[in-house]
N, C-alpha and C positions, 0 to 999 in steps of 0.2 A: 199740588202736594198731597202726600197722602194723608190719610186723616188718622194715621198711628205713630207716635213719636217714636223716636232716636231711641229711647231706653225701653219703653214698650216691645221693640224691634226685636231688640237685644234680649228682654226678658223671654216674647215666644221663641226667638230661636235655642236659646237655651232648654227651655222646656221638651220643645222637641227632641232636642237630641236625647234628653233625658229619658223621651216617650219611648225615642228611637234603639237606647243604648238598654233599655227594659224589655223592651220588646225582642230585641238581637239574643239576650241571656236568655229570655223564655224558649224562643225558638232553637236557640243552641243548645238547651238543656233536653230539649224536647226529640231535638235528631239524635243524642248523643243517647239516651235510652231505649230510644228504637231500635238505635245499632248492636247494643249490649242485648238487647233482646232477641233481634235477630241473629247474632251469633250464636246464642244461647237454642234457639231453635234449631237452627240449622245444624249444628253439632247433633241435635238427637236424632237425628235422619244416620247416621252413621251409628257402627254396637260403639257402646259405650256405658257408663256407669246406672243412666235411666233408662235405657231400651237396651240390654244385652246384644239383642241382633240387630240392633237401629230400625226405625220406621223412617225406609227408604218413601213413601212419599209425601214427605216433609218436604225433600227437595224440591219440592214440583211448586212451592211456592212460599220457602222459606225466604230467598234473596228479596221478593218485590215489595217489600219496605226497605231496602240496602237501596234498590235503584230510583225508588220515590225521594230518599233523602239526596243521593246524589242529583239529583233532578234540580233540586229545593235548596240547596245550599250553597254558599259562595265557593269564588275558587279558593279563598284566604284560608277556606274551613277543611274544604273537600281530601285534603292528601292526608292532615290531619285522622279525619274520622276513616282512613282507609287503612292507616296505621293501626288503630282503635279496634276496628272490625277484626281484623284476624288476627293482631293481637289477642284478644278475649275470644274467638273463636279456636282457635290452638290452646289456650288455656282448656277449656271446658273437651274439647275435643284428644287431647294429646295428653291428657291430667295422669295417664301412667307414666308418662317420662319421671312423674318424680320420684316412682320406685327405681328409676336409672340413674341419675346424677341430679341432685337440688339446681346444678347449673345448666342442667339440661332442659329443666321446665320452664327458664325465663330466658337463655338462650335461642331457642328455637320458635319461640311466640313473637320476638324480639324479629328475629332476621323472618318471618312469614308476613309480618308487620310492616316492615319496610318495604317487603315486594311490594304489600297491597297499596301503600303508599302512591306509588308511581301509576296503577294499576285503575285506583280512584281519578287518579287524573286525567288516565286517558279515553277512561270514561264519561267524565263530566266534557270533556272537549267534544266527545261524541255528542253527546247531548246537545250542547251548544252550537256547534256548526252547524248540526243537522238537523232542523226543524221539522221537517217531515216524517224521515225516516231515519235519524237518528239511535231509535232504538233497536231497531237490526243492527246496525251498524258495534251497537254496546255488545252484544252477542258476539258475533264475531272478533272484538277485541277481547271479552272473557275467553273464547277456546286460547286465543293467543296467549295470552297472562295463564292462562294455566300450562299451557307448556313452556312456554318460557321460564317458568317458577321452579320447574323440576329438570331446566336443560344446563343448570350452571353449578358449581363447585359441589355448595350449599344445596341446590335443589333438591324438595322430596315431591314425590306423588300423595303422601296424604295430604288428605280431605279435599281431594277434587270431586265436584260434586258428579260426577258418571261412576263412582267408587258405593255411592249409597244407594244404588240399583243393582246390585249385583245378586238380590232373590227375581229381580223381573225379567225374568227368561226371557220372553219374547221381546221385551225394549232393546236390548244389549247388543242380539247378534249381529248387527251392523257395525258391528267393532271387526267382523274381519274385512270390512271395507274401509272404514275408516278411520280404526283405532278409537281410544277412547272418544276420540274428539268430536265426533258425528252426534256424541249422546250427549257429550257436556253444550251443544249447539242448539239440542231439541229440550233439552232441560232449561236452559239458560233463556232461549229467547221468548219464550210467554212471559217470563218476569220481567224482563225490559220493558216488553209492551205494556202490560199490565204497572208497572212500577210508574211509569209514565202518567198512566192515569190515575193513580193514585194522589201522585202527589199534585197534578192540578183539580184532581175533586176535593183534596186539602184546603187548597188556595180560593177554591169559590169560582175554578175558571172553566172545570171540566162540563164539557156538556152531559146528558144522560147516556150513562151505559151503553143504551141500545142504540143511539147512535153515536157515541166511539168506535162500537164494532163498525156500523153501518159504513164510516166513512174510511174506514181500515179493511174494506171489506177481502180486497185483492192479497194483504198477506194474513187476514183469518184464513181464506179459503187456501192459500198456498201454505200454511203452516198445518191446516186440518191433513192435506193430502200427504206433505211427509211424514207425521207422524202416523198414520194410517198406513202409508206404503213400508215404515220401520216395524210397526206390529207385524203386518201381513209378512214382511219377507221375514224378521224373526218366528214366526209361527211356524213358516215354511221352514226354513233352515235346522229349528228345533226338532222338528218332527226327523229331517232329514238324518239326522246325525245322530237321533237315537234308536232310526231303525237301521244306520249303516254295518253290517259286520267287520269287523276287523281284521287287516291281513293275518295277523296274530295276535295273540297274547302271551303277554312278558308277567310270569307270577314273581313277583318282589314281595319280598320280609323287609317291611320296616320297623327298625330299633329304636323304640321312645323311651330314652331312660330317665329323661327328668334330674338332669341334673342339674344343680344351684353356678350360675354361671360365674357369681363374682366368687367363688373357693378357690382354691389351684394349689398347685405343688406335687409331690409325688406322692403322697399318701392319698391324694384326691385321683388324679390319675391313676393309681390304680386300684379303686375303689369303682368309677366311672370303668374301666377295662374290662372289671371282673361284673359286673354288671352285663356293661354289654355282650359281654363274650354267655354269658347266663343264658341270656334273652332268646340271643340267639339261636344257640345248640337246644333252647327249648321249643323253638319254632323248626331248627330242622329235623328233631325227632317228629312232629305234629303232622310236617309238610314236605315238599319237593319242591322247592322253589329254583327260581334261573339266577338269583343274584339276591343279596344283602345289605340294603344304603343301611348305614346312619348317618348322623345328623350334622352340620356344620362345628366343626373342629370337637368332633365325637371325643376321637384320638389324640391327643395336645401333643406328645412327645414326637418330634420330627420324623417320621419314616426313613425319609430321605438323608437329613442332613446324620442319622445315626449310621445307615448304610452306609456311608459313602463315608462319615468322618473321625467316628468312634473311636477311642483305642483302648485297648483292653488296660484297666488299672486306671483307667482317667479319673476325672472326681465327679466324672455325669454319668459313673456307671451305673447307677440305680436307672436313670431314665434309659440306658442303653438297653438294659436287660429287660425292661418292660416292654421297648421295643421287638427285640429277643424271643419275647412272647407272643405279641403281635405278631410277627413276619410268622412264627410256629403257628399259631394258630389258623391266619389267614390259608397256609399250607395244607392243611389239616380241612379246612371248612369243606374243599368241594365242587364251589360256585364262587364267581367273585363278588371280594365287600366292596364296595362305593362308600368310602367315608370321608370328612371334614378330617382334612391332618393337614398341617403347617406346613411349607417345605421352608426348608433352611439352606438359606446359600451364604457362598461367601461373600460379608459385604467388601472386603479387599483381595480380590483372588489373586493378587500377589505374595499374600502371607500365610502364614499354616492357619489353620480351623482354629489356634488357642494361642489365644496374646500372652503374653509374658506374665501378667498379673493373676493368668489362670480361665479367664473371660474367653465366652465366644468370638473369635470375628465373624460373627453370623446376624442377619437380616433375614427375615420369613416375609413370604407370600402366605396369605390367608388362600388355602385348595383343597380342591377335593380330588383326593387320587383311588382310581381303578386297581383294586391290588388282588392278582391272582396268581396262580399257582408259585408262589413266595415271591412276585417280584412286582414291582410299582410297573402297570401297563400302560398306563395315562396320567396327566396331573393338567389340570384345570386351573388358573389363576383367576382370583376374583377380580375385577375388570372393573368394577364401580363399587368403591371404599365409600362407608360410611362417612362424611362431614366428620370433621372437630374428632370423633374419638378411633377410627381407624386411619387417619388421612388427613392431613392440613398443609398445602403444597406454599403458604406466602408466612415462612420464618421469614424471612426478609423485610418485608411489606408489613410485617403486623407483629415484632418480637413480642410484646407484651402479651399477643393472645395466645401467642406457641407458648409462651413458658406459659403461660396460667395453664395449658390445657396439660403442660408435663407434668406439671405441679397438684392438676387430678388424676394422676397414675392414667394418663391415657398414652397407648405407643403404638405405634404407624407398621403400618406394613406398606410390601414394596405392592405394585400396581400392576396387575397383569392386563394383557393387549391383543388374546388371542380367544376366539370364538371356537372353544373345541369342543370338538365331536369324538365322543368316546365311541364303539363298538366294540359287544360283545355277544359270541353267539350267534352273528346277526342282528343286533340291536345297535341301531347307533340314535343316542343322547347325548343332550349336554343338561349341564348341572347348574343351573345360575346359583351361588349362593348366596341366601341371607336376600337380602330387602331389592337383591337384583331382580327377583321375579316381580318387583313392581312396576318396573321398566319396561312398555312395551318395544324398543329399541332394543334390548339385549339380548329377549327371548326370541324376536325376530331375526336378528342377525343370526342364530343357533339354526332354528329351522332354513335358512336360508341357505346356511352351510351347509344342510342336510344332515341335522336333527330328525328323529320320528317320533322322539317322547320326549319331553320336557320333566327332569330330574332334580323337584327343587331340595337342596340342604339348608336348614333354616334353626337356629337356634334363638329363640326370641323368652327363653325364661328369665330374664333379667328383668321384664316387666314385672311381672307377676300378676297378673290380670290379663284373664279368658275375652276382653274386649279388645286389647290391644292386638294377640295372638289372630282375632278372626278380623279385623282391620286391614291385617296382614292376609291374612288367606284372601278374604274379599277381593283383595284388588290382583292375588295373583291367579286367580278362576279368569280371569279376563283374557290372561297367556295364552289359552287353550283357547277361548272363542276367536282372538284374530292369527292365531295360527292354524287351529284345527287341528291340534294333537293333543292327545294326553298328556297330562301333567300327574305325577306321585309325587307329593311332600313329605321329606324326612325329618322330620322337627324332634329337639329335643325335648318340649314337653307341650308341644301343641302349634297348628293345627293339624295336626299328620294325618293325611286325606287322600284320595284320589280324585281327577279332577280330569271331567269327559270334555271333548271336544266342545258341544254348548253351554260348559262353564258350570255345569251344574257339580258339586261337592258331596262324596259317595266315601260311605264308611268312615266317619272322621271321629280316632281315637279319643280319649277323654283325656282332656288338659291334664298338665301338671300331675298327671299319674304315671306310673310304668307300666310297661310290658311291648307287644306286640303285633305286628297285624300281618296279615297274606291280603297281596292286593293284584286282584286279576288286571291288570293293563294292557286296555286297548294300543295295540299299535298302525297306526294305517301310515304307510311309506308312502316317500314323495313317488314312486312308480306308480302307483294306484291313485293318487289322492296328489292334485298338483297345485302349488302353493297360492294361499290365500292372495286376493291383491294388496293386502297390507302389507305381507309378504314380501310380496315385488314390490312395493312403495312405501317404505318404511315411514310415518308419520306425514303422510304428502299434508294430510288434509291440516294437521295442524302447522305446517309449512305453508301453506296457500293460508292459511289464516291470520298468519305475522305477518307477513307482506303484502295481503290485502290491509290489516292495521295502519301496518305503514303508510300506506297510502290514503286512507282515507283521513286519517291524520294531516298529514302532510296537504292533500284537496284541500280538506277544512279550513285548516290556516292560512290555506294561497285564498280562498274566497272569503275569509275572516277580513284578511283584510284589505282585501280588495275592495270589500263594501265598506269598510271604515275610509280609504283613502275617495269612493266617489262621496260620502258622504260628507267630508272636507270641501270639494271642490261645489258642493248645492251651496 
């Protein structure tokens, strides 16, 4: 018999757990402010309210406490604290949403949240099946999880960490190879490794340093070479593309007027008209330019739907007549304006333009149209609608969050499906509008069609914060390195810039002020200059990167438990 009694028994097992269930709270308190801290860092690697231009190399080893807790923690804990993490990382990161809607700031942290949820998981599985090499394996599942994140309804591209490199010229230019994904692969996989070791030199289990490396030697020495071969060919490429001349240059005027995005009606419109129409005519006394953008929905009163649906004495003839103006002036300019104007269609084209009650039957596309010598020569549809306040396609599926969201004066526009190519002059562009230049998918399909300049219209003063505005630019300087064309941004009060082939950002106006700029634009045509492989292979790498996930996943689990069932039968 033993020599500790029946109650004895009872009393240490009790203690224990008591040891166990103290110890469980310490260590849970303990990953749970790691994670709040490491959110907290890793947001300052991007501009924002402590680093204006962000201190992009933060990134380089901001996560590897994120991947040591994931390492360290249970799975009961693990979706939890992934929740957590970008929850509070989108808070500190995205903190100008609340100059946009108060349901915008807990909205959006909310659904970045629950991606990272799923995201945690399939990383700690990594971890777990993979005992050797496991931590590659976490890499590769982050490129996946980061485009996955921005390929569905809801999806954005901020704070993907290949966005907070975008001053490191030389890291980058493997984005016309690989898209972002090449760089979030080279960022991301020294903190798995490193993260790894972290949390077992926590535990008392790591051996020293120098021989971690030693016994990892094979992917030190294969991760030295590719990020060496990503400098060198960056270095080379950079060099390359700023001494290349250009087939031409396209001189654009672009119109920053700075206008307050939530005003409207017709004393606003044409206050924002006479404005722009100012700006202008004082840029072409100064200059000779080829053409005139402003900025996403510059123009608010329909072009289109006033042309084609108007009738003289109607009760919308104030917006008719500024129209009226418009179309006069545009006639008058010269060169053509490239502006942000709504087109209005019928939403029942069985019935007249005006219901019975006096109402529109009219629906607008959010576009940008080409409008020269007085008549609309192009019209662009925006093609990817912002989440929740341009766009919510599941009334059905979710009535409660439709009306809440009509219920914040927000209203949908229709969804355009065509990749066009404006030309003028000889100049053929396309215009992504708004947060589409975040997209490397959008701007590549344009150049694909045979784009030569990328024309972005971007109205982002509704933030009101110069961090938010260069967040945005940041990530669309990326367009031009995996396409290899110019880009000119037309913003309404920031960051209206031009933007060279290797991504670097040239003459960039000062926020939230008026006026104007002359912007020389490189053009180099797909004749002379033939499309990037990204180009031709639109996101392969981060496609070979979810379906290597998938797999290695799905491995893991077939050997998980394959070792559990021989382990049965011992």
């Amino acid at each position: 018999m033993s020599g500790t009694s029946l109650p004895d028994r009872k009393r240490n097992k009790i203690l224990e757990e008591r040891k166990t269930s103290v110890r469980s709270l310490r260590t849970t308190g303990s990953e749970v402010l790691v994670l709040l801290a490491s959110a907290f860092v890793y947001a300052i690697a991007f501009p924002g309210f402590i680093a204006p231009e962000g201190l992009g190399f933060i990134a380089f080893f901001a996560l590897i406490p994120v991947f040591a807790v994931i390492r360290n923690t249970t799975w009961k804990a693990v979706w939890i604290y992934g929740f957590i993490f970008k929850f509070v990382f989108f808070l500190f990161f995205c903190y100008w949403l609340k100059g946009f809607h108060a349901l915008a700031i807990i909205l959006i942290p909310v659904i970045k949240g629950f991606e990272m949820l799923l995201g945690f998981i399939a990383l700690k599985a990594a971890d777990r099946f993979f005992r050797r090499f496991g931590f590659f394996f976490q890499a590769i599942i982050w490129v996946a999880y980061s485009y996955l994140a921005e390929s569905w309804f809801a999806g954005l591209p901020y704070g993907n960490i290949a966005y907070a490199f975008y001053n490191y010229t030389y890291l980058v230019q493997i984005a016309d190879i690989t898209g972002i994904w090449g760089i979030v692969f080279l960022a991301v996989l020294p903190q798995t490794f490193l993260g790894r070791y972290l949390c077992d030199f926590v535990r008392g289990t790591a051996p020293k340093f120098r021989a971690y490396l030693k016994s990892n030697i094979a992917f030190v020495v294969l991760y030295a070479v590719l990020m060496a071969a990503a400098l060198i060919y960056g270095g080379v490429r950079t060099h390359q593309w700023r001494n290349t001349e250009p087939d031409r240059v396209w001189d654009v005027v672009a119109v920053q007027h700075n206008h307050d995005s939530w005003k409207g009606g017709y004393t606003t419109y044409l206050h924002n008209f006479n404005n722009l129409r100012r700006f202008t005519l004082e840029a072409m006394s100064k200059t000779d330019p080829d053409a005139v953008i402003w900025s996403e929905t510059a123009f608010v009163p329909s072009v289109a739907w006033h042309m084609n649906y108007t009738e003289s004495g109607s009760i919308y003839s104030d917006t008719a007549e500024l129209v009226e103006e418009f179309v006069s002036f545009g006639e008058n300019l010269g060169v053509p304006l490239i502006t942000g104007n709504p087109e209005g269609v019928l939403t029942d084209p069985s019935l007249p333009p005006y219901n019975e009650d006096g109402s529109w039957n009219r629906t607008d596309y959010n576009t940008v149209i080409l409008f020269d010598d007085g008549e609309i020569k192009g019209t662009y549809r925006k093609q990817h609608l912002v989440p929740f306040t341009e766009h919510f396609p599941y009334e059905k599926e979710l009535p409660w969050l439709y009306n809440l969201l009509l219920a914040n004066d927000y209203q949908w526009w229709l969804q355009g499906n065509e990749p066009v190519v404006f030309e003028s002059d000889g100049i053929k562009f396309s215009t992504p509008i708004c947060f589409e230049d975040t997209f490397g998918d959008i701007s590549g399909a344009f150049v694909a069609n045979g784009a030569d300049v990328i024309v972005n219209m971007t109205n982002d003063n509704w933030s009101k914060r110069v961090s938010a505005e260069l967040q945005h630019a940041a990530m669309a300087s990326f367009r031009s390195i995996e396409t290899r064309k110019a880009m000119i941004r037309g913003t309404n009060s920031g960051i209206t810039c031009l933007v060279t082939p290797e991504g670097t950002m040239h003459d960039e106006m000062e926020p939230f002020t008026m006026g104007w700029h002359l912007y020389h634009v490189p053009i180099y045509t797909h004749e002379s200059h033939a499309d990037t492989f990204f180009v031709n292979h639109i996101n392969l790498f981060a496609h070979i990167s979810v379906y290597a996930s998938y797999a290695i996943l799905a491995l893991g689990a077939v050997m998980k438990i394959a070792g559990m069932i021989r382990g049965r039968k011992r």
